[in-house]
N, C-alpha and C positions, 0 to 999 in steps of 0.2 A: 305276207299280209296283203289285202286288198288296198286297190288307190281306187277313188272315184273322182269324178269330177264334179266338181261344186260350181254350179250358178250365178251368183248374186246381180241378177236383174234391177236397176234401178232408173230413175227419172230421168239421171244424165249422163249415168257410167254402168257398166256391166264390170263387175270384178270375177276373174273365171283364177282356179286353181285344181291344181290332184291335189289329194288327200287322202291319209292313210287310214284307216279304221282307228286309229289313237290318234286321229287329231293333229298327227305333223303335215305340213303343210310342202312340198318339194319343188313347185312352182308354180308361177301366179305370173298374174297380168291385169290389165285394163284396156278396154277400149269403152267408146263415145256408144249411149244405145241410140240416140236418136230416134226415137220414138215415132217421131211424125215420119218417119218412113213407112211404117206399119209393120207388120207382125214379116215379110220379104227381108226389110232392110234391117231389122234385130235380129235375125237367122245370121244374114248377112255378115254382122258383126261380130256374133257368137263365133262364126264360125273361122273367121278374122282372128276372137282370143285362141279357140281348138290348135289353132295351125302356131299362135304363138307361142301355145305351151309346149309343143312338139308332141303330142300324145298319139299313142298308134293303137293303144290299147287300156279301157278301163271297165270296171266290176261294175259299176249305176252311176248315174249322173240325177244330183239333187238340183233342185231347180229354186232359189227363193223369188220372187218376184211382189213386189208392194200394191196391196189392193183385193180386193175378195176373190177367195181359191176357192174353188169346189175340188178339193185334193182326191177325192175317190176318182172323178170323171178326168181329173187333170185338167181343164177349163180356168181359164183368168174370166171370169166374170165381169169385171169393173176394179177399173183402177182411176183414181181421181187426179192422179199425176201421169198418166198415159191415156187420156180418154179414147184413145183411139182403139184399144184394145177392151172390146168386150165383145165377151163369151167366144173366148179363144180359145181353140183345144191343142193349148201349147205344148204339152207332153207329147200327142201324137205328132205335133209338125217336129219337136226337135228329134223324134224315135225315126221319122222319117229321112230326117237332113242326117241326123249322128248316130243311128243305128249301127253302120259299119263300124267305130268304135267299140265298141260294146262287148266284151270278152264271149256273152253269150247270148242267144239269140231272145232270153225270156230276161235277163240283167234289169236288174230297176228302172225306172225313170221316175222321179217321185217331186212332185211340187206342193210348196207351201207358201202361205205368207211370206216376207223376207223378215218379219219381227219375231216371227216363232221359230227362224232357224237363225237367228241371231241370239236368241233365247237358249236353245236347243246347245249353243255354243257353250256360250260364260255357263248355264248349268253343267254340262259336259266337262269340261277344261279350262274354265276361268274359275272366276271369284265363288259362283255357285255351287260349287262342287260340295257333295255332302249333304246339300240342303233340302227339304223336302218341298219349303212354300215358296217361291221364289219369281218375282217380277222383272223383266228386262223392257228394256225401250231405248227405243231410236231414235231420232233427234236429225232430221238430215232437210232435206227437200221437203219431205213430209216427218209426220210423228206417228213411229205404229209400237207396238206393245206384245211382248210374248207372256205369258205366265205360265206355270209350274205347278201342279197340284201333286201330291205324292209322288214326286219325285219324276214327271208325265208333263207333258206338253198341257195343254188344256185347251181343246178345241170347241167347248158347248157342243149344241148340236150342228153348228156347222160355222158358223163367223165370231168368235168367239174373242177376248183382247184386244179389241179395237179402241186401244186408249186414246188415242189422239182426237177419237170422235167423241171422245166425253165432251158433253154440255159444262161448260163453267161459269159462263159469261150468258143470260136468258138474253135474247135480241142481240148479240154483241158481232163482233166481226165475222164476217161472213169465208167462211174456210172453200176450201181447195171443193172439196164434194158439194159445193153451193149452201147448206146448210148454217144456221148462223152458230155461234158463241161455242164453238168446240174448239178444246186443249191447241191442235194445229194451228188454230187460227192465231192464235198469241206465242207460238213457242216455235216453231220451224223457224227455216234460214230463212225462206222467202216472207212468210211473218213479221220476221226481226227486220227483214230488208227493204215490209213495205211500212210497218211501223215508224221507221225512221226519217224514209222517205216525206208520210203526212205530219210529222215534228220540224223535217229543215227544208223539206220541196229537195235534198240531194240524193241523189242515188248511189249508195252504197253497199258491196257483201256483206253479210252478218261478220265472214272473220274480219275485214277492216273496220267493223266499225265497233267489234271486240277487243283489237287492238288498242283504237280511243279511247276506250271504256276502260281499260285497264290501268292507263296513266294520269289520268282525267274523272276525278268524280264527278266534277259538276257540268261534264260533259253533255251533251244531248245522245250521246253514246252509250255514257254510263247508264240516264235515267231509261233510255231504253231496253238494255240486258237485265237491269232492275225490274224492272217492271212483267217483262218474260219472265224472268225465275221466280217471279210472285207469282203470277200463275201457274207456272209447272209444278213449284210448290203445293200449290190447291189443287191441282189435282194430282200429285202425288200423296196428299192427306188421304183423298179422296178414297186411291187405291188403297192405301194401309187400312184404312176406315173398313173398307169394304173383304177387303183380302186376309189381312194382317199378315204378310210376309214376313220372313226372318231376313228378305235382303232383295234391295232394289238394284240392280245396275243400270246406268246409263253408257250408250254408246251411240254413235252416228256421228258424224263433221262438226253439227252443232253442237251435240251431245261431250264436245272433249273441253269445252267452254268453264274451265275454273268459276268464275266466275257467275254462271249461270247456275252451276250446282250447287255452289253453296248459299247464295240466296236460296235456292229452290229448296234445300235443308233445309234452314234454320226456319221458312215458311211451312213446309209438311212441320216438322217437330212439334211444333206453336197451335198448330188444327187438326192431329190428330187426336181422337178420344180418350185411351188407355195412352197417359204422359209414360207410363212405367215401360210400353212395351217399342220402344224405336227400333225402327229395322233399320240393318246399315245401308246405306246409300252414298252407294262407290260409283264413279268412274270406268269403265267396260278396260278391263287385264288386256282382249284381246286384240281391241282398237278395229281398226282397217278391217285385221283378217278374220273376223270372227264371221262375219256372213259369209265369207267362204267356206269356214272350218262347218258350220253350220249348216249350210246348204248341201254338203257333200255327207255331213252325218244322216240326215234325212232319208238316206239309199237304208240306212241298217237300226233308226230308229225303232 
């Protein structure tokens, strides 16, 4: 069976693994991406996880990375949580650093969003499996979105599921990519962390101040995780409204927030249109490892 190696490029961690064509995972790691080093010092680090994994040999290497892909050119266009990286032709620099790996001289390299191989995943070997309509989302640093059409990734014509930059909120808080009243802006870590911040003047991580929130209703804790899954809620309406999925998963760090999902339930339920047709909205089966398992399926999607 083939093993590739899986990606998962993010804000503030690179998660790197092999992966077998079904989806078993045989080892994994983390390192810091460090972004502000620029596109030298994330090589750098990748090649930090490569040497951790010990791999001497693999079949394609999937790439996810958060922010706009031009996946045919392999290009990171823009990313709003790495601004340093635009229009980076990141396939050819990792085919240049980890070519030698590479079982054969033409073997994949293949990048995507990091929400459509997160997607790509829970449909693959989570909760999604079997389903034909199917939404996934991320919840982490930023909020990004994969969808599912016949059973098919869904790319439009080229930047396609960018839920996080739903409009929710007309004028409202002003999000990561400078634009105002989108889903990020109210529902990421850094969101919840600066939410909280303009409620107490204290600086807190969304998981401590999740923790509050959880023993504490009348917290300044609580009303703020409230208030976030009000809005993920609306725009989770939104997506049903629009889409009508037979099943939502959420996943990412914030994304595993009890508490945020089911506010954000009982919100979609209440503003979707057809009351009769609720899709389920679970929890991400694969946690952690799904952007790996995802990133690495992208070699043979």
């Amino acid at each position: 069976m083939k093993n590739y190696l899986g990606l998962d490029i993010g804000g503030t961690k690179i998660a790197a693994g092999i992966v077998s064509a079904d989806g078993t995972i045989h080892v994994k790691t983390r390192v810091e991406t460090e972004a502000h080093l620029g596109m030298d010092g994330v090589l750098h680090n990748i090649e930090e996880a490569v040497s951790e994994l010990g791999v001497d040999v693999v079949d394609g290497i999937g790439i996810g990375f958060a922010g706009q892909i031009d996946r045919k050119k392999g290009v990171v266009i823009y990313s709003p949580n790495m601004p340093t990286f635009r229009n980076i032709a990141l396939v050819e620099a990792v085919r240049n650093r980890f070519g030698k790996i590479l079982s054969e001289k033409k073997s994949p390299i293949v990048i995507d969003n990091d929400a459509n191989a997160f997607a790509l995943a829970e449909h693959t070997v989570g909760h999604g499996q079997g389903t034909q309509y199917f939404v996934a989302i991320t919840i982490g640093t930023g909020v990004g979105g994969g969808v599912v059409v016949d059973g098919k990734i869904y790319h439009g014509s080229a930047f396609a599921s960018e839920l996080g930059h739903m409009t929710i909120e007309v004028d409202g808080r002003e999000c990561s990519c400078s634009l105002k009243g989108h889903l990020e802006a109210y529902v990421s870590g850094l969101s919840i962390q600066k939410m909280y911040y303009e409620k107490t003047g204290d600086n807190k991580q969304a998981f401590d101040i999740e923790k509050v929130a959880l023993k504490d209703n009348n917290s300044p804790e609580h009303y703020v995780y409230m208030k976030s899954g009000k809005y993920l809620g609306i725009g989770l309406a939104s997506v049903v409204n629009l889409l009508d999925p037979e099943m939502i998963v959420i996943g990412g760090g914030v994304g595993r927030s009890r508490l945020l999902i089911e506010q954000a339930r009982d919100v979609c339920y209440n503003n979707i249109f057809f009351k009769g047709r609720r899709p389920e909205i679970l929890q991400s089966k694969l946690s952690n490892d799904a952007a790996i398992i995802g990133t690495a399926m992208l070699c043979h999607d």
